[in-house]
TORKE-412102 format. One record per residue: residue in one letter; x, y, z of N, C-alpha, C in turn. Coordinates in steps of 0.2 Angstrom, whole numbers, plus 5000, padded with zeros to 4 digits. Layout:
REM TORKE-412102
R   residuo   n.xx   n.yy   n.zz   ca.xx   ca.yy   ca.zz   c.xx   c.yy   c.zz
R         A      X      Y      Z       X       Y       Z      X      Y      Z
...
END
This chain:
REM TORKE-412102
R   residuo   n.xx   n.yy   n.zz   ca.xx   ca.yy   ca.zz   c.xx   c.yy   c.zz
R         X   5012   4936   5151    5014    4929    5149   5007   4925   5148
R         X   5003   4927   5151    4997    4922    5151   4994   4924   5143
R         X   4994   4930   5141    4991    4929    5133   4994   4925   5130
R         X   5001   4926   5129    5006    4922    5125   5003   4914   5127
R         X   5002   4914   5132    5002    4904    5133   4994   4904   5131
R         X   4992   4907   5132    4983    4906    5130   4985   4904   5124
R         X   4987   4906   5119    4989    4905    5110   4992   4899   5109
R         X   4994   4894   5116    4999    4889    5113   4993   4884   5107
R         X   4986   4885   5112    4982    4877    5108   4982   4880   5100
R         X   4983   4886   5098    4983    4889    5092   4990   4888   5088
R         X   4995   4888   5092    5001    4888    5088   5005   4879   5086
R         X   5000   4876   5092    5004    4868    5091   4998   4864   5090
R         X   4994   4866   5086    4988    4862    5081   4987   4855   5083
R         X   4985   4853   5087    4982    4845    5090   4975   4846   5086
R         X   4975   4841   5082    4968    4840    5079   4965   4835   5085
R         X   4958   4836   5086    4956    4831    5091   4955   4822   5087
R         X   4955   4820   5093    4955    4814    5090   4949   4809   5094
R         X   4943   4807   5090    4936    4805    5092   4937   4797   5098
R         X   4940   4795   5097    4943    4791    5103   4945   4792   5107
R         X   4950   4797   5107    4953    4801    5113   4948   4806   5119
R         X   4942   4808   5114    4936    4816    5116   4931   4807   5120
R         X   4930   4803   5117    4927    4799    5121   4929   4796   5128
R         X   4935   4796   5126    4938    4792    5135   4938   4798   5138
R         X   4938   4805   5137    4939    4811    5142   4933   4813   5144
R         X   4927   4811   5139    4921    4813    5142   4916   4808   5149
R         X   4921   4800   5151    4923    4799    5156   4928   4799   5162
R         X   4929   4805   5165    4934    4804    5169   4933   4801   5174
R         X   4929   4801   5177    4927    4797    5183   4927   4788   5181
R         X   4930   4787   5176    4928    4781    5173   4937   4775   5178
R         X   4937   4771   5182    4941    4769    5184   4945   4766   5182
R         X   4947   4764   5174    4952    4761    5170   4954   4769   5165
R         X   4952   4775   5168    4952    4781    5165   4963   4782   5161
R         X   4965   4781   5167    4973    4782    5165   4976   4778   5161
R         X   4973   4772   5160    4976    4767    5157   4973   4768   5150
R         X   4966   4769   5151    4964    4770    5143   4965   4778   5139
R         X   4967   4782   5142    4971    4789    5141   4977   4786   5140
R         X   4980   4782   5141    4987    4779    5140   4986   4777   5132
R         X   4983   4772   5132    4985    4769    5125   4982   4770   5121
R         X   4977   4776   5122    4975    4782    5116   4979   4786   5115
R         X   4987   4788   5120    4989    4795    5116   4995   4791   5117
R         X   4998   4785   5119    5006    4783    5119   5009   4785   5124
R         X   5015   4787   5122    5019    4789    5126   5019   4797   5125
R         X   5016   4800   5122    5014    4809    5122   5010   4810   5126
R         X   5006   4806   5131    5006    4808    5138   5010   4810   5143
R         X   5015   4808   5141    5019    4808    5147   5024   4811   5144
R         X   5023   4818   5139    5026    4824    5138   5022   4830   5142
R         X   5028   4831   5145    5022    4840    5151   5022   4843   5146
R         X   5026   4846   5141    5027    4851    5137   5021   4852   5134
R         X   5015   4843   5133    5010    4846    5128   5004   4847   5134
R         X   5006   4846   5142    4999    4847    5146   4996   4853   5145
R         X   4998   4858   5143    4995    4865    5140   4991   4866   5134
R         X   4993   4864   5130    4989    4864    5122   4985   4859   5122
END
């Protein structure tokens, strides 16, 4: 199982996004949730994509 799920980032293509790689390169940052909130919407708060 675990190969298979290693492939997911390959099979559900998330292009990154240059606003998004910035707030994640602070996570120690205390407003961190909030600003990971209203960079991805409400697709954060899909589990299905916490893997890819």
């Amino acid at each position: 199982m675990v190969h298979f799920a290693s492939m997911s980032p390959l099979l559900v293509r998330i292009d990154p996004d240059p606003a998004v790689a910035a707030i994640l390169d602070d996570p120690l940052d205390p407003d961190f949730l909030d600003k990971i909130h209203d960079a991805l919407g409400p697709t954060i708060e899909n589990t299905a994509m916490a893997y890819p």
